[in-house]
N, CA, C and O atoms as a GROMACS GRO file, in nm:
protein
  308
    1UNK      N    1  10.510   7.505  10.858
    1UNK     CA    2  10.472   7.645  10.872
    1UNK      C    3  10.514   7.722  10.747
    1UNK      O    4  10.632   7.735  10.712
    2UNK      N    5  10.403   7.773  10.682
    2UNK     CA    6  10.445   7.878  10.559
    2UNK      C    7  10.516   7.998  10.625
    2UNK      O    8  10.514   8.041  10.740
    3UNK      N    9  10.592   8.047  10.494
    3UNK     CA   10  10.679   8.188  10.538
    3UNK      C   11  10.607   8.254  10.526
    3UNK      O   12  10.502   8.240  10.464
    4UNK      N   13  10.668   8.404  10.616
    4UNK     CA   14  10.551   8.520  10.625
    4UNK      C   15  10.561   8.603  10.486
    4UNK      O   16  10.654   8.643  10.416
    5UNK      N   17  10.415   8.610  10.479
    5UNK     CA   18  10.390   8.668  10.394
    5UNK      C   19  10.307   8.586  10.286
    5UNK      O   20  10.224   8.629  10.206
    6UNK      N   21  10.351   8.457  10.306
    6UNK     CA   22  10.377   8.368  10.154
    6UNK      C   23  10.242   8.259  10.178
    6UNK      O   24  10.265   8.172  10.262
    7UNK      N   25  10.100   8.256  10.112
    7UNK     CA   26   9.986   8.192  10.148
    7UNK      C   27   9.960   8.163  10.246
    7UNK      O   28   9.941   8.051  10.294
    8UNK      N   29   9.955   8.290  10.301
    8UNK     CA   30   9.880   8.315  10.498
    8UNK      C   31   9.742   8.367  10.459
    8UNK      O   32   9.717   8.471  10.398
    9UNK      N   33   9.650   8.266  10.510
    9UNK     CA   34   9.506   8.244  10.492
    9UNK      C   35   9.453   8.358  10.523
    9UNK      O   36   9.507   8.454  10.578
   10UNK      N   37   9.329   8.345  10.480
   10UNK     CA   38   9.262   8.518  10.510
   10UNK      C   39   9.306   8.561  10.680
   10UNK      O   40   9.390   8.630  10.739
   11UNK      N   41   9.202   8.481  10.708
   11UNK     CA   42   9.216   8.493  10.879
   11UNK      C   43   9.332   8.613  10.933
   11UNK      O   44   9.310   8.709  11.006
   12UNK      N   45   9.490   8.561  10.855
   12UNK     CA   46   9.602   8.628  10.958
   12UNK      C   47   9.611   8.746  10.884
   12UNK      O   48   9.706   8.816  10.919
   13UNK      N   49   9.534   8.794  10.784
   13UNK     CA   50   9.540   8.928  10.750
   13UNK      C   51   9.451   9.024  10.828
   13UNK      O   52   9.454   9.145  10.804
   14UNK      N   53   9.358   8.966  10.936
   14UNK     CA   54   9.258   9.000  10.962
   14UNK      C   55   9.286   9.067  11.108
   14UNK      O   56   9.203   9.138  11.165
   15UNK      N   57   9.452   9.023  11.176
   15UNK     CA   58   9.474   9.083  11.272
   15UNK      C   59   9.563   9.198  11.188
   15UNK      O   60   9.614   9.227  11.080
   16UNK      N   61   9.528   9.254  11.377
   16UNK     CA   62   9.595   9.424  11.379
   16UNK      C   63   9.648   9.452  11.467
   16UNK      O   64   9.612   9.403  11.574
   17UNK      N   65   9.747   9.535  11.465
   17UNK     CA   66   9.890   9.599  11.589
   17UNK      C   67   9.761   9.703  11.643
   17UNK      O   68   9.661   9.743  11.583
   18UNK      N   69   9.802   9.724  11.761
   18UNK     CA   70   9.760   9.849  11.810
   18UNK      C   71   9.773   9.964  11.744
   18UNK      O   72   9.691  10.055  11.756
   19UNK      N   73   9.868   9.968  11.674
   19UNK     CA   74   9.875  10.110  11.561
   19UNK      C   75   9.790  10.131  11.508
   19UNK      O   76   9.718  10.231  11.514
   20UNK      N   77   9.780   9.993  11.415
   20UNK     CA   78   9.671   9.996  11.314
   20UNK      C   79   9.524   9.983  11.338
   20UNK      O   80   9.435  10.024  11.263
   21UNK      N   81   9.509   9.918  11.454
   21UNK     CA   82   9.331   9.981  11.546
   21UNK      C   83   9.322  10.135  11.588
   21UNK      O   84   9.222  10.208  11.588
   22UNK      N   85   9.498  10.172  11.639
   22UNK     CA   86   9.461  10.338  11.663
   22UNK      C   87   9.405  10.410  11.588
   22UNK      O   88   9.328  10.502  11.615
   23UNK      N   89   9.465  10.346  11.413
   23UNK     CA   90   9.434  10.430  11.295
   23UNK      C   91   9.297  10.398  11.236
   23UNK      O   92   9.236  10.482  11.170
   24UNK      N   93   9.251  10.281  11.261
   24UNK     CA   94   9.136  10.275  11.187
   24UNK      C   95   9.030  10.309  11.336
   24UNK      O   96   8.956  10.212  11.349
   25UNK      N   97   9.014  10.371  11.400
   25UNK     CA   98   8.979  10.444  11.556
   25UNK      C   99   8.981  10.582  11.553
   25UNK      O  100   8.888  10.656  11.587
   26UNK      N  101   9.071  10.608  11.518
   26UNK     CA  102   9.149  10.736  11.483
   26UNK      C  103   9.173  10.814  11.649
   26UNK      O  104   9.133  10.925  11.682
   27UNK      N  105   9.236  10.733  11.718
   27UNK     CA  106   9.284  10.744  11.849
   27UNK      C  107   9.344  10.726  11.870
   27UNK      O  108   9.391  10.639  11.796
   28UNK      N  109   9.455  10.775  12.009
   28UNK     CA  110   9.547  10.753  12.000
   28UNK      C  111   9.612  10.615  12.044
   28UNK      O  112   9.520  10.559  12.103
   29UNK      N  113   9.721  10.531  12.046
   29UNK     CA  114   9.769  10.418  12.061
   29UNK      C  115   9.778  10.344  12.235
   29UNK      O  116   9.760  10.230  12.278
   30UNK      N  117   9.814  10.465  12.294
   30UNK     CA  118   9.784  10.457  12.447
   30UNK      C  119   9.681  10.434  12.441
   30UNK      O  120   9.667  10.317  12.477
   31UNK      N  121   9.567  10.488  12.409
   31UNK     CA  122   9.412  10.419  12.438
   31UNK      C  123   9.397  10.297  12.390
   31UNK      O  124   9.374  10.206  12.469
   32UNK      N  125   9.405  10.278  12.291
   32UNK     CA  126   9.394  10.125  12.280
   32UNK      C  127   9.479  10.018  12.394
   32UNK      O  128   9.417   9.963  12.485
   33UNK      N  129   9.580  10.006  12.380
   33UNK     CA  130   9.621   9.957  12.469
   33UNK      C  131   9.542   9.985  12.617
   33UNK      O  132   9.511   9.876  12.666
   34UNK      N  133   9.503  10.095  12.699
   34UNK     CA  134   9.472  10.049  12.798
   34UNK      C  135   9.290  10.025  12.783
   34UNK      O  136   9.221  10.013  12.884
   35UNK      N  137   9.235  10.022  12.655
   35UNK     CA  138   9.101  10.003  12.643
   35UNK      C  139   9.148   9.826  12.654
   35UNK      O  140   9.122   9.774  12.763
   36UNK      N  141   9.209   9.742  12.556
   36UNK     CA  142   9.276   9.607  12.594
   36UNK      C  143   9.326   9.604  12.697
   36UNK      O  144   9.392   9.501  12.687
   37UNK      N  145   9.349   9.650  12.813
   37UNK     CA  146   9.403   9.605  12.940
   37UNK      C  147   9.295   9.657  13.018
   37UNK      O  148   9.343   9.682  13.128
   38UNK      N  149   9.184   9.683  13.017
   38UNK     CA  150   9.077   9.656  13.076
   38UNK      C  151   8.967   9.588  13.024
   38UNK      O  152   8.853   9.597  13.069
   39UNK      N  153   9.006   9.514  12.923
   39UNK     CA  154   8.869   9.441  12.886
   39UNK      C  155   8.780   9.518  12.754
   39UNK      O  156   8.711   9.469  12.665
   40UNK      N  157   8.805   9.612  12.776
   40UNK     CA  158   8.704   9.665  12.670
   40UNK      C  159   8.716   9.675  12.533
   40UNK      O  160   8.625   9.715  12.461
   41UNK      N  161   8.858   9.629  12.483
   41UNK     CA  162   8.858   9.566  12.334
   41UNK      C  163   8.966   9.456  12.308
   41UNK      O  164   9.088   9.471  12.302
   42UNK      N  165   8.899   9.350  12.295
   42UNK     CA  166   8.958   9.241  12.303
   42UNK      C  167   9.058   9.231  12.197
   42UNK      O  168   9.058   9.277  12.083
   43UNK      N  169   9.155   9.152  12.268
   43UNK     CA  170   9.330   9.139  12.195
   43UNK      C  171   9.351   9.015  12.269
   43UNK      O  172   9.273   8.966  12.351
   44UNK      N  173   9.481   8.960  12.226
   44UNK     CA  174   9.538   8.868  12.239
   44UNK      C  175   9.710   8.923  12.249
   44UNK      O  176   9.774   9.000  12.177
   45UNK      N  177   9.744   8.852  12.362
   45UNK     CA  178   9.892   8.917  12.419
   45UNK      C  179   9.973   8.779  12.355
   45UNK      O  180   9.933   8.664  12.374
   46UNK      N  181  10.097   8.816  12.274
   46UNK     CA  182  10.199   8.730  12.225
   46UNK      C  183  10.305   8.783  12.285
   46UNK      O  184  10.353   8.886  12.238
   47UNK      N  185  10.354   8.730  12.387
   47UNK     CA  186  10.482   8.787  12.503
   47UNK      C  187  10.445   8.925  12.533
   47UNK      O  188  10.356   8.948  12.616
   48UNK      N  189  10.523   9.043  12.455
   48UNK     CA  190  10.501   9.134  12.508
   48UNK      C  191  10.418   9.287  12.406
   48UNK      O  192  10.439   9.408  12.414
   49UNK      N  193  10.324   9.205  12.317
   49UNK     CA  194  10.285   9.266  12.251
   49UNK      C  195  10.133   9.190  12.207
   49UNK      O  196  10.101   9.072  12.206
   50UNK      N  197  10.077   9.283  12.181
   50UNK     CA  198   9.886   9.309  12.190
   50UNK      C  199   9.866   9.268  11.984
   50UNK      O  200   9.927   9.325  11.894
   51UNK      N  201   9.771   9.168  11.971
   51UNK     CA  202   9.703   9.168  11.869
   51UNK      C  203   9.540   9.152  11.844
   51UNK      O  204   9.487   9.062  11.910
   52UNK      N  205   9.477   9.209  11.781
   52UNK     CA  206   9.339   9.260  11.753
   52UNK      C  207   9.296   9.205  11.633
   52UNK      O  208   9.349   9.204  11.522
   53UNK      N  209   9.157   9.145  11.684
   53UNK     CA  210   9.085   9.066  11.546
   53UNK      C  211   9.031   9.207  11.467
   53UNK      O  212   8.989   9.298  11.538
   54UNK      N  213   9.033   9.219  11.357
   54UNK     CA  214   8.961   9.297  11.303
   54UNK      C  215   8.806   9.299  11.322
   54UNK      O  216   8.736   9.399  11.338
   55UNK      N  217   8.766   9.168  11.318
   55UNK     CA  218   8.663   9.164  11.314
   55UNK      C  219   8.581   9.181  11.492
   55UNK      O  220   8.465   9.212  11.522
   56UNK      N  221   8.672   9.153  11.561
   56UNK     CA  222   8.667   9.192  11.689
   56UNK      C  223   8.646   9.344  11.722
   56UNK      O  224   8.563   9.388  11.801
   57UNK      N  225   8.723   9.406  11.656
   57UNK     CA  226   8.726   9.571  11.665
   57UNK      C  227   8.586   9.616  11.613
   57UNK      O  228   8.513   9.681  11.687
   58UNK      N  229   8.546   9.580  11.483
   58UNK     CA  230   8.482   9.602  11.419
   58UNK      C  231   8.311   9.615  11.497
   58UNK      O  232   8.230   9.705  11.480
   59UNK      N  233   8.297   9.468  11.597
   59UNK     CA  234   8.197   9.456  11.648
   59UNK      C  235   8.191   9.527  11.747
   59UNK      O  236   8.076   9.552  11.784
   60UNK      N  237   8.261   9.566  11.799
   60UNK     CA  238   8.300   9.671  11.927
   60UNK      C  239   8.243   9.816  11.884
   60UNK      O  240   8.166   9.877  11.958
   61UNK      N  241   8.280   9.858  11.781
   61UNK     CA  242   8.260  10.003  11.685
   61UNK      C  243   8.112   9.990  11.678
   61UNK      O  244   8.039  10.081  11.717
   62UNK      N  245   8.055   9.847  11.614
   62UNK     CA  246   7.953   9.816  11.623
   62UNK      C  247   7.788   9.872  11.713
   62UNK      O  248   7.695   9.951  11.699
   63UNK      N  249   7.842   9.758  11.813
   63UNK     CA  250   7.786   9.739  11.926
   63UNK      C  251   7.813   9.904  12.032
   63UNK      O  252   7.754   9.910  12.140
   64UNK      N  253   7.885   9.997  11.997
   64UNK     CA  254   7.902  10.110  12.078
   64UNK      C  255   7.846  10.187  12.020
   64UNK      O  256   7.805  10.269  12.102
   65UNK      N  257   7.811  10.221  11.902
   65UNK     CA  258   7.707  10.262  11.801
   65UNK      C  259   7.585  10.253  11.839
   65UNK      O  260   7.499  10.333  11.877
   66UNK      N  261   7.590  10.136  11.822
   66UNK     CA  262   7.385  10.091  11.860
   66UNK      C  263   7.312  10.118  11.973
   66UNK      O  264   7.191  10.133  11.985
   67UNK      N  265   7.457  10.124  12.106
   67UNK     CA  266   7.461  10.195  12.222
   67UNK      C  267   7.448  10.311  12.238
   67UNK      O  268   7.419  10.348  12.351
   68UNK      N  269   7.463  10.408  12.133
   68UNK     CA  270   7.521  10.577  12.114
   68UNK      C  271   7.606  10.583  12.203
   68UNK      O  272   7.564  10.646  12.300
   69UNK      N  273   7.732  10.535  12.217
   69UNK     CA  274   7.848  10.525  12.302
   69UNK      C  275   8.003  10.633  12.213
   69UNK      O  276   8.090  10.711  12.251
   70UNK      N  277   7.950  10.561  12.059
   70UNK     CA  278   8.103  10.642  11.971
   70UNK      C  279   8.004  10.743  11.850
   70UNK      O  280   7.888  10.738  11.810
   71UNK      N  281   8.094  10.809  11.828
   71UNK     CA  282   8.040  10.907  11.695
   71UNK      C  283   7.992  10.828  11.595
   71UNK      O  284   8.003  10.714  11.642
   72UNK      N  285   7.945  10.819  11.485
   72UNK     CA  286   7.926  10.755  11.392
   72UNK      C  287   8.061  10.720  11.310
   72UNK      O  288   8.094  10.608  11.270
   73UNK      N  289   8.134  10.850  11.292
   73UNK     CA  290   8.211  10.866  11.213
   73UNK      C  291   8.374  10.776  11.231
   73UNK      O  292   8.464  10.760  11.147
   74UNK      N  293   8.366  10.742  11.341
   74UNK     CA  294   8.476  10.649  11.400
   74UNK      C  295   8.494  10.528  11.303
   74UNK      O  296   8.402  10.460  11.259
   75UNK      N  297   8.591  10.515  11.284
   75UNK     CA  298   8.628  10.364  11.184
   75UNK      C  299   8.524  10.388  11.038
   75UNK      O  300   8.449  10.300  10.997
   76UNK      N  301   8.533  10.466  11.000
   76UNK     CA  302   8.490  10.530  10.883
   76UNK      C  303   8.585  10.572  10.808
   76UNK      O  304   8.609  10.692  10.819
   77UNK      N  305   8.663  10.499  10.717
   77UNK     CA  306   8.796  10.599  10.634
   77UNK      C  307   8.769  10.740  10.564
   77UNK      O  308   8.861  10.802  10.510
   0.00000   0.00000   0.00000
């Protein structure tokens, strides 16, 4: 196992804390979390804490778009 930080393949840059989906969401952190505890944006639980594919989020922003479900402007820096 490489050390963190130290030639970690694209992939593990590609997850995200709930913070950092709040921020690129621009919502608050409670929502995420209970949008992941109902299904509606997929994460992965490591004991007692939530991680998010980027690219997972991304299709979600996506796909709620094409729906007219989110603003446009959401996950837009």
């Amino acid at each position: 196992m490489e050390p963190r930080g130290g030639g970690m393949s694209a992939e593990l840059h590609d997850v995200m804390t709930a913070a950092q989906v709040a921020d690129f969401l621009q919502i608050p952190v409670r929502s995420v979390h209970e949008y992941a505890a109902r299904g509606e944006l997929p994460s992965v639980r490591i004991g007692r804490h939530r991680r998010f594919s980027r690219a997972a989020v991304e299709a979600v922003v996506d796909l709620s778009r094409r729906l007219g479900v989110v603003p446009k402007d959401v996950g837009q820096p």
